[in-house]
VEXKOL-161914 format. One record per residue (C-alpha): x, y, z. Coordinates in nm, 2 decimals. Each point is the difference from the previous one (the first is absolute). Layout:
! VEXKOL-161914
<pt><u>X</u><v>Y</v><w>Z</w></pt>
...
This chain:
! VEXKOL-161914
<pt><u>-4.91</u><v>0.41</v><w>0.69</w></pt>
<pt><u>0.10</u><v>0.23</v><w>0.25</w></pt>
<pt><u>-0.01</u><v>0.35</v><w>-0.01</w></pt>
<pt><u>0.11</u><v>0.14</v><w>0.29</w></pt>
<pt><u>0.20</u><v>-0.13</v><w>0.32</w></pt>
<pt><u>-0.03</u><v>0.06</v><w>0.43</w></pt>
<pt><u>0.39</u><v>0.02</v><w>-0.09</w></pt>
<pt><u>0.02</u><v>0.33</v><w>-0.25</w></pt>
<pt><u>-0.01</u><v>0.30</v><w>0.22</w></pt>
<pt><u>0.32</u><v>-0.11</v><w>0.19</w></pt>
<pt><u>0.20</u><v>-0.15</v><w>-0.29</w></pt>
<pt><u>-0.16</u><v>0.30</v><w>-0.21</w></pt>
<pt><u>0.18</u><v>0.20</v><w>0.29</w></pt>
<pt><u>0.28</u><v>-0.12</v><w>-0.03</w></pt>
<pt><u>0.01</u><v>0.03</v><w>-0.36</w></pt>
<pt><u>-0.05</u><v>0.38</v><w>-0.01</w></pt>
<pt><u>0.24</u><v>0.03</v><w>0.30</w></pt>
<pt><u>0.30</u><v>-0.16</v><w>-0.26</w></pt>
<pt><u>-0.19</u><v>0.25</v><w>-0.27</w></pt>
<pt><u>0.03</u><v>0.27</v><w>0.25</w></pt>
<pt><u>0.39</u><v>-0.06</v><w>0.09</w></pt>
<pt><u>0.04</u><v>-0.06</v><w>-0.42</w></pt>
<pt><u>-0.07</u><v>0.36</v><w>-0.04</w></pt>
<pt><u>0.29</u><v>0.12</v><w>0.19</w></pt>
<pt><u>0.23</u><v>0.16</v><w>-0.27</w></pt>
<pt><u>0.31</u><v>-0.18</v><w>-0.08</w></pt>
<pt><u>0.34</u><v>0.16</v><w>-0.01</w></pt>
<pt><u>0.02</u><v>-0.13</v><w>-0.38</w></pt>
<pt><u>-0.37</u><v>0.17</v><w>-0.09</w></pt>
<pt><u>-0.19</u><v>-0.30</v><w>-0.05</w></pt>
<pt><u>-0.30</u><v>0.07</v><w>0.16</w></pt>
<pt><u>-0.22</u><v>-0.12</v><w>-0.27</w></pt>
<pt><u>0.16</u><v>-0.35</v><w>-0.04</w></pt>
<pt><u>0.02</u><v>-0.02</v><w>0.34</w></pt>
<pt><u>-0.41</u><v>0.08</v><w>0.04</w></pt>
<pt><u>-0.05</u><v>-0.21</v><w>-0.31</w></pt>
<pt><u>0.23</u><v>-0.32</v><w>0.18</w></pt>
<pt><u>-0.20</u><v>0.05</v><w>0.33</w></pt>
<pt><u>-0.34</u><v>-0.03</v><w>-0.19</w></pt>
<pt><u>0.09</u><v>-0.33</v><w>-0.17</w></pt>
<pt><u>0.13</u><v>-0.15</v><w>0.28</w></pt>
<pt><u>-0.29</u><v>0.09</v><w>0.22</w></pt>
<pt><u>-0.21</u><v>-0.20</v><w>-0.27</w></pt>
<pt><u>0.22</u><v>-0.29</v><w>0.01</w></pt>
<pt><u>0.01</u><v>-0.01</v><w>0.32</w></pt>
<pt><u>-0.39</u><v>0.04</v><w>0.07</w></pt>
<pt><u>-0.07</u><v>-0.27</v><w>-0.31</w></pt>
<pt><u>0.24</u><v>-0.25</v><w>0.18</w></pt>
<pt><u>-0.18</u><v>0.03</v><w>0.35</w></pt>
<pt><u>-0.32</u><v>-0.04</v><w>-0.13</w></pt>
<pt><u>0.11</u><v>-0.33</v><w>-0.27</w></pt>
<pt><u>0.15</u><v>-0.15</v><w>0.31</w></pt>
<pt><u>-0.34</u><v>0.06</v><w>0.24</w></pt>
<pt><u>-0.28</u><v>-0.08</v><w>-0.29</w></pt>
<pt><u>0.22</u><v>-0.18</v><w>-0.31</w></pt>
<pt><u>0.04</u><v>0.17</v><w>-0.31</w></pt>
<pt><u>-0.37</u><v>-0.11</v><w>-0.21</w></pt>
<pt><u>-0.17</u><v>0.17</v><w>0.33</w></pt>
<pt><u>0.16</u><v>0.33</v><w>-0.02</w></pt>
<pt><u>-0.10</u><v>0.28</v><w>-0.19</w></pt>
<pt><u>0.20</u><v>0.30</v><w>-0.19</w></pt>
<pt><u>-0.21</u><v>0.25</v><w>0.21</w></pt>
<pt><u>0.04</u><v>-0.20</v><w>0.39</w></pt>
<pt><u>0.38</u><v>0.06</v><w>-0.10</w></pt>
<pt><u>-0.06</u><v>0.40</v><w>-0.10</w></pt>
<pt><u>-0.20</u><v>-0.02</v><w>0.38</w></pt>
<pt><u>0.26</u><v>-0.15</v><w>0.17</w></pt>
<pt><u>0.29</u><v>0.24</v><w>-0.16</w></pt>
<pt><u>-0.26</u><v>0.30</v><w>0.03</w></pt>
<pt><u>0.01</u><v>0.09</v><w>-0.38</w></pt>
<pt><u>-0.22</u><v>0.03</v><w>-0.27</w></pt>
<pt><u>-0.07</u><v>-0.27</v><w>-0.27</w></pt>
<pt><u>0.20</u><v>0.24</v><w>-0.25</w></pt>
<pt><u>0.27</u><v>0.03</v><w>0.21</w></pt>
<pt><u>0.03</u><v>-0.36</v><w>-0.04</w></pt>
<pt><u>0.00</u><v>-0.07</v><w>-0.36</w></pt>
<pt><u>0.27</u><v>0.31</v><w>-0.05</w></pt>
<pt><u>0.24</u><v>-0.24</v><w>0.17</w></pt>
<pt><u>-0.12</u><v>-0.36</v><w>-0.08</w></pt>
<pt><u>-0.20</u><v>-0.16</v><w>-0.28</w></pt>
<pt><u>-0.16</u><v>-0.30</v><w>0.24</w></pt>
<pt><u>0.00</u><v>-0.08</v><w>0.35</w></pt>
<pt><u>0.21</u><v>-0.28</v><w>-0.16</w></pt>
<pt><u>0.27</u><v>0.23</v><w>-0.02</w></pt>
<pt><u>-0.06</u><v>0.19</v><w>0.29</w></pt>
<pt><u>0.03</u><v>-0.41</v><w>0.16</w></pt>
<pt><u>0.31</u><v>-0.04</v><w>-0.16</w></pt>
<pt><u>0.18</u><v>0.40</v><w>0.05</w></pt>
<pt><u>0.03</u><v>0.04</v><w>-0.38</w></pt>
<pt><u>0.17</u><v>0.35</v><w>-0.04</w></pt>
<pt><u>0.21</u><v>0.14</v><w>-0.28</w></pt>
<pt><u>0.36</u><v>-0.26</v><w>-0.08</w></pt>
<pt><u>0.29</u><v>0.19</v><w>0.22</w></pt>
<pt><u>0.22</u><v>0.04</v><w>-0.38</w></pt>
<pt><u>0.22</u><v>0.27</v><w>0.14</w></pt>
<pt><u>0.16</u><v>-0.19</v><w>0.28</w></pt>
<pt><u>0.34</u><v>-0.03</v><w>0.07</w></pt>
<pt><u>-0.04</u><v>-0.35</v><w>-0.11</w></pt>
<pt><u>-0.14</u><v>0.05</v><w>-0.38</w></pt>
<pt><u>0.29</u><v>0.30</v><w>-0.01</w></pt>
<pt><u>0.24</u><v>-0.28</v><w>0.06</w></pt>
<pt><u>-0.12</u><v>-0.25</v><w>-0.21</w></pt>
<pt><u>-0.06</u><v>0.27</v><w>-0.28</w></pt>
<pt><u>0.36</u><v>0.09</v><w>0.04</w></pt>
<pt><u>0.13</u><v>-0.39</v><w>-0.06</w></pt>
<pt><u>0.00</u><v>-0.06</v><w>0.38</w></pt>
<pt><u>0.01</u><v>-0.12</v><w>0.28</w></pt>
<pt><u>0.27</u><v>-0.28</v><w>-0.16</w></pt>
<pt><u>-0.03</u><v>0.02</v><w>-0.36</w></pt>
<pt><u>-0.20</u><v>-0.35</v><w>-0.01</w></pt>
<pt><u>-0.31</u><v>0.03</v><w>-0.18</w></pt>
<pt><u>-0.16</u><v>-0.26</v><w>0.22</w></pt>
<pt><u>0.14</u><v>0.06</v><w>0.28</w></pt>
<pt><u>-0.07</u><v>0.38</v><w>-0.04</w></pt>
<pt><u>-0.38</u><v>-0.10</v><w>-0.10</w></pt>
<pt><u>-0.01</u><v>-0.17</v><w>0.32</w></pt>
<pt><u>0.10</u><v>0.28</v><w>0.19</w></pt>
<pt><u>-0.24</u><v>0.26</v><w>-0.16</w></pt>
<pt><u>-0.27</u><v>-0.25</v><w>0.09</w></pt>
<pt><u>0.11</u><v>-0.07</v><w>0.38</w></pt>
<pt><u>0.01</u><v>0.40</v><w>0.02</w></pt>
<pt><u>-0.36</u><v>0.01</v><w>-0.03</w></pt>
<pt><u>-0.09</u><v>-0.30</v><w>0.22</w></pt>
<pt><u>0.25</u><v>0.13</v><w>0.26</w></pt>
<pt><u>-0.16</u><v>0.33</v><w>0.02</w></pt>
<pt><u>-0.35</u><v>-0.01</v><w>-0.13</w></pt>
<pt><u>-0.12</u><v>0.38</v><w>-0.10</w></pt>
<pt><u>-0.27</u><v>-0.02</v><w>0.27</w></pt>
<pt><u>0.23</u><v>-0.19</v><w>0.27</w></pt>
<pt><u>0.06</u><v>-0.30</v><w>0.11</w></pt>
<pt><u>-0.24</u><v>-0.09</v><w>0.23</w></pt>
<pt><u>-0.29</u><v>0.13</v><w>-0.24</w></pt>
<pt><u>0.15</u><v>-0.19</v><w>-0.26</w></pt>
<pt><u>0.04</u><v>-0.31</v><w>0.20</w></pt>
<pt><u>-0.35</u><v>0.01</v><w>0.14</w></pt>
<pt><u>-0.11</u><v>0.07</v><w>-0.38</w></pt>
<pt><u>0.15</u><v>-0.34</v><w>-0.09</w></pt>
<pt><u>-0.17</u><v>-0.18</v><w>0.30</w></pt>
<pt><u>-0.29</u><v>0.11</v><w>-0.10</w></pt>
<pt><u>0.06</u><v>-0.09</v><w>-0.37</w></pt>
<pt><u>0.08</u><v>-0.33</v><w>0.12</w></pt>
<pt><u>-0.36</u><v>-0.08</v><w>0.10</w></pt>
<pt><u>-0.15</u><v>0.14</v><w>-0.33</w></pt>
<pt><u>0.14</u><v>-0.16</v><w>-0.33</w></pt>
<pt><u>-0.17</u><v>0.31</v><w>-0.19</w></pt>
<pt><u>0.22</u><v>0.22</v><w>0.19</w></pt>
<pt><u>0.31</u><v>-0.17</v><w>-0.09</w></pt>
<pt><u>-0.09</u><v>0.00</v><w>-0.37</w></pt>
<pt><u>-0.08</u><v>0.41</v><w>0.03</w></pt>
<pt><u>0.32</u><v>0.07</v><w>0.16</w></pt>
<pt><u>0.19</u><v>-0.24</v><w>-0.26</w></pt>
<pt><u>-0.16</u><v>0.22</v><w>-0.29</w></pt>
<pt><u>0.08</u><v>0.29</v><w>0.15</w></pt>
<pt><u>0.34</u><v>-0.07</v><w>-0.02</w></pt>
<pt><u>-0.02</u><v>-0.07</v><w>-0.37</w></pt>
<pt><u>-0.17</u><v>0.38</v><w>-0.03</w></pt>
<pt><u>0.33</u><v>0.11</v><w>0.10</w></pt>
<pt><u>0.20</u><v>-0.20</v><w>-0.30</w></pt>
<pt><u>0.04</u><v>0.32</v><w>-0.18</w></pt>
<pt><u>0.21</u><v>0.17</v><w>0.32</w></pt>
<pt><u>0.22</u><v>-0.32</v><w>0.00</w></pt>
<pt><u>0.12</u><v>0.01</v><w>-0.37</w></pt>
<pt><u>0.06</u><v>0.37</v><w>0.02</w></pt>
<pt><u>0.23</u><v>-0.09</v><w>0.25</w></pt>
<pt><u>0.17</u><v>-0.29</v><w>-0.21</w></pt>
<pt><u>0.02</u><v>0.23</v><w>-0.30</w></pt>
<pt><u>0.16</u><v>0.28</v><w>0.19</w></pt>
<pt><u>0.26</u><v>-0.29</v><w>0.15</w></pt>
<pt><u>0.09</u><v>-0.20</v><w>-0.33</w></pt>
<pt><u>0.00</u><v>0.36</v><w>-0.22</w></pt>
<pt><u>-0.04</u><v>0.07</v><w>-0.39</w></pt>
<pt><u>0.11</u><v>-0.33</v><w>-0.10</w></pt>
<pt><u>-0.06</u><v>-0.26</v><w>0.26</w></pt>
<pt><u>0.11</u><v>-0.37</v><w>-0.02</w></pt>
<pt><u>-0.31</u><v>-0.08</v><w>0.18</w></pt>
<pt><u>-0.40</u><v>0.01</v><w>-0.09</w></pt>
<pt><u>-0.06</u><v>0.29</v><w>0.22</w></pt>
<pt><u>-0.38</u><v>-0.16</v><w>-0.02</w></pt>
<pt><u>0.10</u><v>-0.33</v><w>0.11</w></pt>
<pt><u>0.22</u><v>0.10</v><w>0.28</w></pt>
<pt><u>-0.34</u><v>0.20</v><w>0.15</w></pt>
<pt><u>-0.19</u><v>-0.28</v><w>-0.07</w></pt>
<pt><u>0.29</u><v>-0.21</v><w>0.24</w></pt>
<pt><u>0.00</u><v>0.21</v><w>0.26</w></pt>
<pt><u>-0.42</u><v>0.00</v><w>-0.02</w></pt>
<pt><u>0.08</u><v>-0.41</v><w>0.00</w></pt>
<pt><u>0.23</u><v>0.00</v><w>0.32</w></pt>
<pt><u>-0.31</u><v>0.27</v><w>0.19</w></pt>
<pt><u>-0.25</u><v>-0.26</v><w>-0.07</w></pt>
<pt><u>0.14</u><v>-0.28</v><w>0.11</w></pt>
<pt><u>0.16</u><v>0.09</v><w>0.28</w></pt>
<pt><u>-0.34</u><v>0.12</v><w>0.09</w></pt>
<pt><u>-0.12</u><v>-0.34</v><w>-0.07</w></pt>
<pt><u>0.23</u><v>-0.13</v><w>0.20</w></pt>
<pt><u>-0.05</u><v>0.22</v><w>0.29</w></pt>
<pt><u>-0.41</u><v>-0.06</v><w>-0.03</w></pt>
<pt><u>0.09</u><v>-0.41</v><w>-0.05</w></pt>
<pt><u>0.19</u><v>0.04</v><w>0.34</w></pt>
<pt><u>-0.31</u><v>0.16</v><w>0.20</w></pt>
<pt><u>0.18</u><v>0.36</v><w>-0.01</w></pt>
<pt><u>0.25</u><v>-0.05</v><w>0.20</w></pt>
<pt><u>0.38</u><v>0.10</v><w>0.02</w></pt>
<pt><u>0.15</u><v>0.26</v><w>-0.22</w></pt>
<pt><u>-0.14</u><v>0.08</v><w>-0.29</w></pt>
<pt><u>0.41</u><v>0.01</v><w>-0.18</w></pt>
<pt><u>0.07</u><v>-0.32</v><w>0.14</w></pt>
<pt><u>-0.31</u><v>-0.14</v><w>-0.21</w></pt>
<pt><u>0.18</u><v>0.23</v><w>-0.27</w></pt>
<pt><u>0.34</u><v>-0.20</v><w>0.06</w></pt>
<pt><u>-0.14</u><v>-0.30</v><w>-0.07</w></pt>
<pt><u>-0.13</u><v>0.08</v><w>-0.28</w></pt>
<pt><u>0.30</u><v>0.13</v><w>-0.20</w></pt>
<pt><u>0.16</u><v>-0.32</v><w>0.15</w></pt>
<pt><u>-0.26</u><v>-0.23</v><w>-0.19</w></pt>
<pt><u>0.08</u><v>0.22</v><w>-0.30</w></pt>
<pt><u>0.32</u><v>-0.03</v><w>0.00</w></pt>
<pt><u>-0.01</u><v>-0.37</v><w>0.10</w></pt>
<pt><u>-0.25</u><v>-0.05</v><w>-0.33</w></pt>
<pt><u>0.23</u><v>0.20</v><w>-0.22</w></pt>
<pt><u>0.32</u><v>-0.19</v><w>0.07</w></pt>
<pt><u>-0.23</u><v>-0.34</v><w>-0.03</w></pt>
């Protein structure tokens, strides 16, 4: 295993310089989610250079600390594994615009169809970015373990989803709140499936798409 690289003091550099630039303070006041942001994404970022040079088994949790030019502890205050460091795991975006709108009964008033597009929301914009997130899925598409980690991540986040269902369907709802979460936790997986089955590539809501269209398909069978 390694434990350092020829490649940290640059990539370390450039690390602190987006750290440095993070610390700026914002016209709203959020310095310290701004600091905290830069932090995790210099992790990320470091953890994905060093995957892609030396392949996951041969890369340790304190080569990535060297190469983001933080300490061990620093590390585990943001991730639990390098796995998730791997895969960009950071807290589930529930106060988007989209979850406000599906909360609410929107976008159209469909369950499904709504579902569908509180999913795509997050695959669209990914809370660490698209291009992390779609070099976390590259990645996770040459490690099976990885795939399974960021599939049971998701269903850590169950409890955020049917809060959301309960606050859309009210008191007396006409629906299992439970088994509507448990849906849209259905559609995540598979389209991830899907996405991993097709080598990573295209969009991860046109994997969604299909999806739903097999469901519906199934349903009207």
């Amino acid at each position: 295993m390694i434990s350092e690289t020829s490649t940290a003091a640059p990539a370390a550099s450039s690390d602190l310089r987006r750290l440095a630039d993070a610390l700026t303070p914002a016209p709203d006041g959020g310095l310290r989610e701004r600091k905290k942001r830069a932090r995790r994404e210099a992790l990320i970022d470091a953890t994905h250079r060093l995957v892609e040079a030396h392949g996951l088994d041969n890369v340790t949790v304190e080569a990535i600390c060297a190469e983001a030019g933080v300490s061990p502890r620093t590390f585990f205050n943001y991730f639990e594994t390098k796995d998730d460091a791997v895969l960009g795991h950071v807290p589930w975006p529930v106060d988007t615009a989209a979850a406000a709108a599906f909360a609410a009964g929107g976008p159209t008033g469909h369950l499904l169809t709504d579902l569908q597009h509180l999913i795509g929301a997050v695959l669209r914009e990914p809370p660490v970015g698209r291009e992390r997130f779609a070099r976390a899925f590259e990645l996770a598409a040459r490690e099976p373990r990885l795939l399974a980690r960021h599939l049971a991540w998701f269903e850590q986040h169950k409890g955020h989803v049917t809060s959301l269902v309960e606050q859309r369907l009210g008191s007396d709802p006409a629906r299992s709140p439970e088994v509507v979460a448990a849906l849209a936790m259905f559609l995540t997986h598979a389209a991830f499936l899907h996405w991993d089955a097709a080598g990573g590539e295209g969009e991860g809501t046109d994997h969604l798409a299909f999806v739903v269209a097999e469901l519906r398909a199934l349903v009207a069978d």
